[in-house]
C-alpha positions in Angstrom: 0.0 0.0 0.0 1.5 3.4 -0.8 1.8 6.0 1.6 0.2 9.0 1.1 2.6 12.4 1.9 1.0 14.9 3.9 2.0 18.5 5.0 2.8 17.1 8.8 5.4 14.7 6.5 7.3 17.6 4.9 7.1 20.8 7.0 9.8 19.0 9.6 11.6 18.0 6.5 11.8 22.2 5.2 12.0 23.0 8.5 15.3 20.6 8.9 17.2 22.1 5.9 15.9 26.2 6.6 17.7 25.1 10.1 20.6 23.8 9.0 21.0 27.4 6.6 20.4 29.4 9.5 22.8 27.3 11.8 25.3 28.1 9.2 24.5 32.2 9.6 24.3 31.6 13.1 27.7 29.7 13.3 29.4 32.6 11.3 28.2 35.1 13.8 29.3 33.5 16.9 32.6 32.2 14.8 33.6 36.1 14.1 33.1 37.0 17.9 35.1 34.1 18.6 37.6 35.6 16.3 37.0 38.8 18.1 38.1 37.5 21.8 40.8 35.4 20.5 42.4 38.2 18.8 41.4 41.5 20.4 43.8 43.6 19.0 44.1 42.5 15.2 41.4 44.6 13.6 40.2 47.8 15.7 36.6 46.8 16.6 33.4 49.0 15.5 30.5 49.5 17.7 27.9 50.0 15.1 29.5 47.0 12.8 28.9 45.1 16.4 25.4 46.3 17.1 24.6 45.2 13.6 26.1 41.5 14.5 23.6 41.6 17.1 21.1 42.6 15.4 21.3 39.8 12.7 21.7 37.5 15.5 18.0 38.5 16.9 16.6 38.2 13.1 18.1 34.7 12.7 16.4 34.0 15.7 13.1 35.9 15.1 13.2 34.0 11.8 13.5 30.4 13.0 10.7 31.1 15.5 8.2 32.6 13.4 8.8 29.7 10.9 6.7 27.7 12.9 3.8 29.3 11.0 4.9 27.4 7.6 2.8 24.6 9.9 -0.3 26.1 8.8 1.0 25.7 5.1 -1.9 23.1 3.8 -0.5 22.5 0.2 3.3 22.9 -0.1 4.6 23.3 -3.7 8.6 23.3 -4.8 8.3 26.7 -5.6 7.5 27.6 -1.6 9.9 25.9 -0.7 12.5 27.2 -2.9 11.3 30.5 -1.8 12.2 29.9 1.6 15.5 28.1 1.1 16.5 31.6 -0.8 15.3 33.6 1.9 17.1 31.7 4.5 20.4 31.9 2.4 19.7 35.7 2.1 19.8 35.9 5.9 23.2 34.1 5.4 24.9 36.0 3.3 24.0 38.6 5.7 26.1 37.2 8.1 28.9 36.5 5.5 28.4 40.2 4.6 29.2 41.3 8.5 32.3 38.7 9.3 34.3 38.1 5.9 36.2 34.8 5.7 39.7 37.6 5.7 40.3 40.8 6.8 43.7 41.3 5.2 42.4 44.0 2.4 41.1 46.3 6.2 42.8 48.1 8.4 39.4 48.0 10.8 36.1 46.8 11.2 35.2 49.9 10.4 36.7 50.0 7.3 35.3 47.0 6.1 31.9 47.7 7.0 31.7 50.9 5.0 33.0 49.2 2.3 30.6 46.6 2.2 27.7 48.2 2.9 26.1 47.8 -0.2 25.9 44.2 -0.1 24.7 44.3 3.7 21.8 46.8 3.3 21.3 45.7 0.1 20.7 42.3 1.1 19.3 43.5 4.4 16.6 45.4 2.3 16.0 42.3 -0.1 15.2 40.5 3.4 12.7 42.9 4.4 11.0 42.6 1.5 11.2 38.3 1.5 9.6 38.8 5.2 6.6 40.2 3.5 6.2 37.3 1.5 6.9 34.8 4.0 4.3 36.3 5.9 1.6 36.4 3.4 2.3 32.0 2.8 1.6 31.7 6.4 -2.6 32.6 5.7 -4.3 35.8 6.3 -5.0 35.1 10.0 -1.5 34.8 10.7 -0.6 38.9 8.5 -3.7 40.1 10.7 -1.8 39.6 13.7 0.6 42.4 12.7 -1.9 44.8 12.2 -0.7 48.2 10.3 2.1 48.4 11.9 3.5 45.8 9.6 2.6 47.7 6.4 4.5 50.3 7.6 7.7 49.5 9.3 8.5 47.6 6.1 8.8 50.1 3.6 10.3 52.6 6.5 13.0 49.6 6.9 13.6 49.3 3.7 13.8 52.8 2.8 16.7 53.4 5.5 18.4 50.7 3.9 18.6 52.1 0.8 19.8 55.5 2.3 22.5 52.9 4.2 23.7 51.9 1.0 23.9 55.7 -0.2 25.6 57.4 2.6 28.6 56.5 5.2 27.4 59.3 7.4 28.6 57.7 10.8 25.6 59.4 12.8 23.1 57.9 10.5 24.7 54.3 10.3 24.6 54.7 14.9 20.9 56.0 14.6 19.9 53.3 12.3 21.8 50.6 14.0 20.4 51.8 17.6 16.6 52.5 16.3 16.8 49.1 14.3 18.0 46.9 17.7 15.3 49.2 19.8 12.7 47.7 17.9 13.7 44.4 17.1 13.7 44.2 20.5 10.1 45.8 21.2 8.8 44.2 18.7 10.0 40.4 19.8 8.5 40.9 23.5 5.5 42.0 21.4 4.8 39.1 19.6 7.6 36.6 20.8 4.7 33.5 22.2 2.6 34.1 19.4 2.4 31.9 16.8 0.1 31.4 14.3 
């Protein structure tokens, strides 16, 4: 008798290899402060190229949580789940983007993270926009949650991310940094044990 596949049969399957992309991300991040403490004084450190490792920290996190929702997927397709894979490895390369596999070519974190910042808030804006996405797959009840708050923090996101790719204006990049962590932050203890 053949087995019939149902969506309890492959979400833990997607979830398994979104988890092992964002284990990668997540291993990159805690590798580079690793890197960090081992050798304190090899590259002069950055606070807002730091607050921004935090920060993709807490979205890697955010993300694997609220992936939970993809549960309430009833009919999964290869093109869903090709979506997500490329969302998950655009939250990598995010990572990548903040701890590079050498710093030989920089004199500082600081160097390297103005010089990169095109990739980062570039990729950083492409996430924003993936999140909107992701969010619609997971039903309409579960966008209602977010209210119009949602609608609007996105394109605010991912219009300061375009102005992060245009300017290395060090009071910007801190205010951005700051703000973005402020309400990562709010926003978790928000909605952090809801899902659904």
């Amino acid at each position: 008798m053949d087995k019939i596949v149902t969506t309890h049969d492959i979400f833990p399957h997607i979830r398994i290899v979104l988890g092992m992309i964002i284990g990668l991300g997540v291993a990159r991040l805690l590798s580079g402060v690793a890197r960090i403490i081992q050798h304190p004084k090899q590259y002069r450190l950055y606070s807002v190229h730091l607050a921004w490792v935090v920060a993709a920290l807490l979205m890697l996190v955010h993300f694997w949580w609220w992936e939970f929702g993809l549960f309430q997927i009833g009919h999964w397709t290869f093109g869903t789940y090709l979506f997500l894979i490329g969302y998950a490895i655009v939250l990598f390369l995010i990572c990548a983007m903040l701890f590079p596999d050498s710093m030989e070519d920089y004199s500082s974190y600081e160097n390297y993270f103005y010089s990169r910042r095109a990739w980062l808030f570039g990729l950083l804006a492409l996430a924003y926009a993936l999140d909107v996405v992701d969010t619609f797959l997971k039903g309409k009840d579960h966008f209602a949650q977010f209210g119009h708050e949602y609608l609007f923090r996105t394109p605010v996101l991912i219009t300061l991310c375009v102005i992060a790719v245009l300017t290395d204006n060090r009071k910007f990049h801190t205010i951005f940094v700051l703000g973005t962590l402020a309400y990562q932050t709010t926003w978790i203890l928000r909605l952090f044990d809801t899902i659904g």
